[in-house]
C-alpha positions in Angstrom: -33.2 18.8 -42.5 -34.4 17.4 -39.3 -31.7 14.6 -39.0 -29.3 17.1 -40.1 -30.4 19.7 -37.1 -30.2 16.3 -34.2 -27.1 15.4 -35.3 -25.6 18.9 -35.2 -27.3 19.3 -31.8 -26.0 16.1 -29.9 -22.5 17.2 -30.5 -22.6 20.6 -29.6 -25.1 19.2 -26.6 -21.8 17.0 -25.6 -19.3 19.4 -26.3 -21.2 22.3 -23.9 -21.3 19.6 -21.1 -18.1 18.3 -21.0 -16.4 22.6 -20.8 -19.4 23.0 -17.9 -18.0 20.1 -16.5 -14.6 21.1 -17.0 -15.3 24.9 -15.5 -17.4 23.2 -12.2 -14.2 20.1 -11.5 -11.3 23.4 -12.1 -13.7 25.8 -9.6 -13.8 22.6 -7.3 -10.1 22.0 -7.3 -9.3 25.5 -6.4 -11.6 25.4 -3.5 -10.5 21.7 -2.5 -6.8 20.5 -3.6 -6.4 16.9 -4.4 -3.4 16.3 -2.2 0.2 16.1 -4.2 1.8 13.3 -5.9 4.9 12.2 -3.4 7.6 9.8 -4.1 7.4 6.6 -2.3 9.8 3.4 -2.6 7.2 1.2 -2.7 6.0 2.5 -6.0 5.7 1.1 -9.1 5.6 -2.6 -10.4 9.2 -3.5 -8.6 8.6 -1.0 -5.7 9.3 -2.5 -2.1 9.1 -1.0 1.4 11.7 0.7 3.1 12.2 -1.0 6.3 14.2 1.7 8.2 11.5 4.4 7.0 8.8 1.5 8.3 10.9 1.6 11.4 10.8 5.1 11.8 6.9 5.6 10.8 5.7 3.2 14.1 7.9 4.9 16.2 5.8 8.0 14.9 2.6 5.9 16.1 3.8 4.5 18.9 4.9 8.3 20.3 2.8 10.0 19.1 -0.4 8.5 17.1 -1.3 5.6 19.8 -2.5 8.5 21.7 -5.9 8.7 19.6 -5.7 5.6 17.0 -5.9 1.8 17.4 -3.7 0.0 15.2 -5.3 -3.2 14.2 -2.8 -5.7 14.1 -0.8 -8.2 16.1 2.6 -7.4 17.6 4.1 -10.5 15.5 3.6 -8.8 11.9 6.3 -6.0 13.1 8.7 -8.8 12.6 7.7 -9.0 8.7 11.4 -9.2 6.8 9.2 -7.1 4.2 7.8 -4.9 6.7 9.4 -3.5 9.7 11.3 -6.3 9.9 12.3 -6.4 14.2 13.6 -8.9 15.5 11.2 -12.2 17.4 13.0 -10.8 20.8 12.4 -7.3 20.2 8.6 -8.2 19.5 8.3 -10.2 22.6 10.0 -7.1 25.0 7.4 -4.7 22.6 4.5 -7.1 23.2 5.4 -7.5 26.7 5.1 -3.5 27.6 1.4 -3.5 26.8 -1.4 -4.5 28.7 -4.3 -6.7 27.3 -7.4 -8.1 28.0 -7.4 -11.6 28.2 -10.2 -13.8 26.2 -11.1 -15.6 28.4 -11.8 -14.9 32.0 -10.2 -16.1 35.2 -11.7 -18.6 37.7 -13.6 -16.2 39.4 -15.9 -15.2 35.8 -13.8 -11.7 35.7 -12.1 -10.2 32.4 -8.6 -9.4 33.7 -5.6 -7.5 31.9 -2.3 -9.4 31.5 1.0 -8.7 29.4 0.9 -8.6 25.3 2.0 -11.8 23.1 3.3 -11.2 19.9 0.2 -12.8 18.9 -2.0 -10.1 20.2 -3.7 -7.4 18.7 -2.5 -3.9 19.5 -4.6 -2.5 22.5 -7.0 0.5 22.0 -5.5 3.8 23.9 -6.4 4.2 27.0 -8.0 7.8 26.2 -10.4 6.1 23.8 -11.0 2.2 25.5 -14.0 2.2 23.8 -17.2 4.0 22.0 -19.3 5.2 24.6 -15.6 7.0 26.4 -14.7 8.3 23.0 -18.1 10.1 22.6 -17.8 11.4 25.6 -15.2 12.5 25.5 -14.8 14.2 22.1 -19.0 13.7 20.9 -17.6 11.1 18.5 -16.9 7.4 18.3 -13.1 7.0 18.6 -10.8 7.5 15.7 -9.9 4.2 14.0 -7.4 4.1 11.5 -8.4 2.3 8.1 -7.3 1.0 5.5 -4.8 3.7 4.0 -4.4 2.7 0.7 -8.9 3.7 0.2 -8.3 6.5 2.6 -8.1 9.3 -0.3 -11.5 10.9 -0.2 -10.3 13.0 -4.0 -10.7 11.5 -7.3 -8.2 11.4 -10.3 -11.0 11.8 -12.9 -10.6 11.2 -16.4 -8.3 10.6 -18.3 -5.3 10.7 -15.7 -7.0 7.6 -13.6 -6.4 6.0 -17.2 -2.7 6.7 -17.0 -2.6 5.4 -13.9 -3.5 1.9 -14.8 0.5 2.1 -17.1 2.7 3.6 -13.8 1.3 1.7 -11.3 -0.2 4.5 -9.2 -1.9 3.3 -6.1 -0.4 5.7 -3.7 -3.6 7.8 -2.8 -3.7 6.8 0.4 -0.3 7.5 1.5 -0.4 10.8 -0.4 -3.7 11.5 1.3 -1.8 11.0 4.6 0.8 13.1 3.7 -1.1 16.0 2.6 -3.1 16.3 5.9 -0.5 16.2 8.4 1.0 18.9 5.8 -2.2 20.9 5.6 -2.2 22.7 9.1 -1.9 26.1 7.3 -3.6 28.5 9.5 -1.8 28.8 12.7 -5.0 31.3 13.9 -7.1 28.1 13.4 -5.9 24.7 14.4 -8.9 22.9 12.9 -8.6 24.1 9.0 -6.9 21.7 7.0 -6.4 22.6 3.5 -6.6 18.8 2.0 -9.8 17.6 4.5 -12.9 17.7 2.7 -14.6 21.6 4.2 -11.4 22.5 5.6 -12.9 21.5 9.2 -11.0 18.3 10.8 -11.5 17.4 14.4 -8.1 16.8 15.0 -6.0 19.5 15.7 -2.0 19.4 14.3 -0.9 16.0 15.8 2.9 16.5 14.6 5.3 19.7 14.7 8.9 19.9 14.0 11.3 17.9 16.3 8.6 16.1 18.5 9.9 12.9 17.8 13.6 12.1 18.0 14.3 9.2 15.9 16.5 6.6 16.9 18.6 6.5 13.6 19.7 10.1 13.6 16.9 10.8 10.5 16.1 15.0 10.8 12.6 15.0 13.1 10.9 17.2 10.5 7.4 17.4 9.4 8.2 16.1 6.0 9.8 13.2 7.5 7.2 12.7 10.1 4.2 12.6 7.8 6.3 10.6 5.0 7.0 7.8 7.4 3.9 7.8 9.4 2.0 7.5 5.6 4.6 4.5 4.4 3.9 2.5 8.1 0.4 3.0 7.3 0.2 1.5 3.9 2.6 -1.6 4.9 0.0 -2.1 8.0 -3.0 -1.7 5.5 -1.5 -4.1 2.9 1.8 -5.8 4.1 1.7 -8.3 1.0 2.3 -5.7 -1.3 5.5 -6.7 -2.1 4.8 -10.6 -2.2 1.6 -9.4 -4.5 3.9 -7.8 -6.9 6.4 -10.8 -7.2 3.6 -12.6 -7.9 1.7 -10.3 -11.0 5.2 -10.5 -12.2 5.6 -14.1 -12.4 1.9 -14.3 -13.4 2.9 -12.3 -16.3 6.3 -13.6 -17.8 4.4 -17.3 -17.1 1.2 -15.8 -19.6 3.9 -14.5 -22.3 5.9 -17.7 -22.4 2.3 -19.5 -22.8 0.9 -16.9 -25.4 4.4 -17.6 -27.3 4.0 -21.3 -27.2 0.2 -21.4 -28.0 0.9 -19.3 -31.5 3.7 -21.4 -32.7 1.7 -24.4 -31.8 -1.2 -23.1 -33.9 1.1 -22.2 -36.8 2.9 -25.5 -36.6 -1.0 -27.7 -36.6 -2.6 -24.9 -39.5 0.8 -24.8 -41.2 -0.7 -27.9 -44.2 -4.3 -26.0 -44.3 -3.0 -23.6 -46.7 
């Protein structure tokens, strides 16, 4: 009777956990969205970047985002052919129109600013040239941008992370991205953000309708904006995406041509033990 009772109890134990589980992530999810699913070109096991949308997300930085964040990178990766893919002389002239500080000082022992390289890292903005100004400035270190692809701060949970691992999701940054420059939904407060963990970001809306003009003719929306801005931030945080990919594939056919040849090769040397 005893073993009877425990093993009655640990599943109805288990069952009762997972439905308070179940009630406690559903109440969370009302009170903090996990930002939408959006559809991005470089999804998926043969998905590659779209260079004019690339194009189109820097000039978002460059016009508007530079203002606040540091891009870390150097000038010459905008010339990626499976990134951005500019030209070496428009690097150069982009390069040129920034001011850097050199690494090593002049004659006289001072630290002296001098026109970019292509091999330069972008410069921090001037509002924000370091720590100490950002904090204060704002009573915070400066914004840095990171890595966009780990900047989701929501979970899938079980069993959809599962599902995942089959389509090749890895867009939670970009998504992430996307949601917040989409979650300014109280004009009254221009600090609530419906996807930002408590609703309270420091940074107030940093893109409205027709603020940028792109250069291509592509509608200056919001949607575009944030959709571009996200894509230019995930090339910038992983820019071998696409080589990466080529790669697993190969990695793969080359693993099923060997798994082939090592099973007929083992019934060919077995095939007289019978």
């Amino acid at each position: 009777m005893i073993r009877f009772k425990t093993s009655f109890i640990a599943p109805a134990a288990l069952a009762l956990t997972m439905t308070v589980g179940a009630i406690a992530l559903a109440e969370a999810e009302d009170d903090q969205p996990n930002p939408p699913e959006q559809s991005w070109s470089f999804h998926g096991v043969f998905g590659k970047y779209d260079q004019a949308q690339l194009q189109r997300g820097f000039q978002v930085y460059k016009e508007v985002c530079s203002t606040c964040h540091r891009l870390s990178i150097p000038f010459r990766a905008l010339a990626d052919p499976d990134g951005p893919g500019y030209s070496v002389g428009q690097v150069k002239t982009l390069a040129a129109s920034y001011q850097v500080e050199n690494a090593e000082p002049n004659d006289k022992g001072e630290m002296f600013q001098r026109p970019g390289t292509p091999a330069d890292i972008f410069p921090p903005p001037a509002a924000f040239p370091n720590d100490a100004a950002a904090v204060a400035t704002m009573g915070r270190r400066r914004p840095t941008w990171r890595c966009s692809r780990n900047r989701s701060n929501t979970s899938a949970g079980f069993p959809t992370f599962i599902f995942d691992i089959f389509t090749a999701y890895q867009e939670m940054g970009a998504d992430y991205v996307y949601a917040i420059l989409n979650g300014y939904t109280k004009p009254d407060d221009p600090t609530w953000n419906l996807y930002f963990p408590g609703h309270k970001i420091a940074m107030p809306q940093p893109l409205t309708e027709g603020q940028v003009k792109y250069d291509d003719g592509t509608p200056g929306t919001l949607q575009n904006y944030s959709r571009d801005i996200g894509s230019f931030l995930t090339w910038a945080a992983e820019p071998t995406l696409v080589e990466r990919k080529k790669t697993g594939f190969r990695v793969v056919i080359f693993l099923i041509v060997l798994s082939t040849l090592l099973y007929f090769t083992k019934k060919k040397i077995w095939a007289d033990a019978h």
